[in-house]
N, C-alpha and C positions, 0 to 999 in steps of 0.2 A: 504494500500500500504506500501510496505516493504521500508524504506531506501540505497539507495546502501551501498554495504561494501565494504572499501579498501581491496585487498588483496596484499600480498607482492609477489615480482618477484625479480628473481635473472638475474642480469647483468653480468659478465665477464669481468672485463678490466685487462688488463696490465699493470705492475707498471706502466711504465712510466704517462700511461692516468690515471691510481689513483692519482699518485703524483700530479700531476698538477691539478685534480680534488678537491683534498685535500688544496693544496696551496690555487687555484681561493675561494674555500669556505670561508677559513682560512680568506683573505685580504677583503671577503666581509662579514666576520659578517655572514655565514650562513653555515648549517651543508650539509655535503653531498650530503645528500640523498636529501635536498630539491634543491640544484643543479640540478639533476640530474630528477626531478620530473619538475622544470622549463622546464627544457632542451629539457625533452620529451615533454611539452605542445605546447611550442615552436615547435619543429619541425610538431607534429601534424598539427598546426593551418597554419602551411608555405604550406604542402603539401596534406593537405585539400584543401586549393585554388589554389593550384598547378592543382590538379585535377580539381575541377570544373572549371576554365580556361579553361585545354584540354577537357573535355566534352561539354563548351560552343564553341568552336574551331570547334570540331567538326561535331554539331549541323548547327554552319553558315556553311559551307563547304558545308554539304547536303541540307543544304535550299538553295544554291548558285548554286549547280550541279541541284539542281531542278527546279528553277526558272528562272536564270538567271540574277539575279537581281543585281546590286552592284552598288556601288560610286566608280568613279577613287581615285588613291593616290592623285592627285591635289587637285581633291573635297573636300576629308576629310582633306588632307592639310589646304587649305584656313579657311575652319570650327573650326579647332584646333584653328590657328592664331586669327582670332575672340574671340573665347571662351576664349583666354588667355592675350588677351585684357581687357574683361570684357564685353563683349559681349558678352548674355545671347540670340543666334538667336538657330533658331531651324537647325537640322543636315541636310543635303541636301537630293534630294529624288533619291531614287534608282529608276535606270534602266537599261536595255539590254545594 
């Protein structure tokens, strides 16, 4: 099995967003590029789970237009309030 290999990409910014790109590096001790390699991991890892969210959203939706199943807002209310107590109870049961 092969190792992956970085390759390089080219970005585009506008002075202004270099400058300040440059500056934020400059006051943290770090070079550009690895800014901006942060930056992108960062944004990946936010809407990665951005995503799987909206696909898990989705998912209950259709299991809900399918079944009919659900807990009231109060229900899961109450359960939250528990939980944040430190009460370790199990979630309420879903029904019609």
């Amino acid at each position: 099995m092969t190792a992956a290999v970085a390759r390089p990409m080219s970005v585009k910014l506008d002075p202004d967003t270099r400058a300040r790109l440059e500056h934020l590096a400059e006051s943290r001790r770090r070079t550009p590029h690895w800014m901006l390699r942060e930056a992108v991991a960062q944004y990946l890892e936010r809407e990665e789970k951005r995503e799987s969210f909206r696909h898990d959203t989705l998912k209950a939706w259709e299991e809900y237009r399918t079944t009919g199943l659900h807990v009231t807002a109060d229900e899961a209310d109450a359960w939250l309030a528990q939980l944040a107590e430190g009460n370790d109870i199990e979630p309420p049961e879903c029904h019609v």
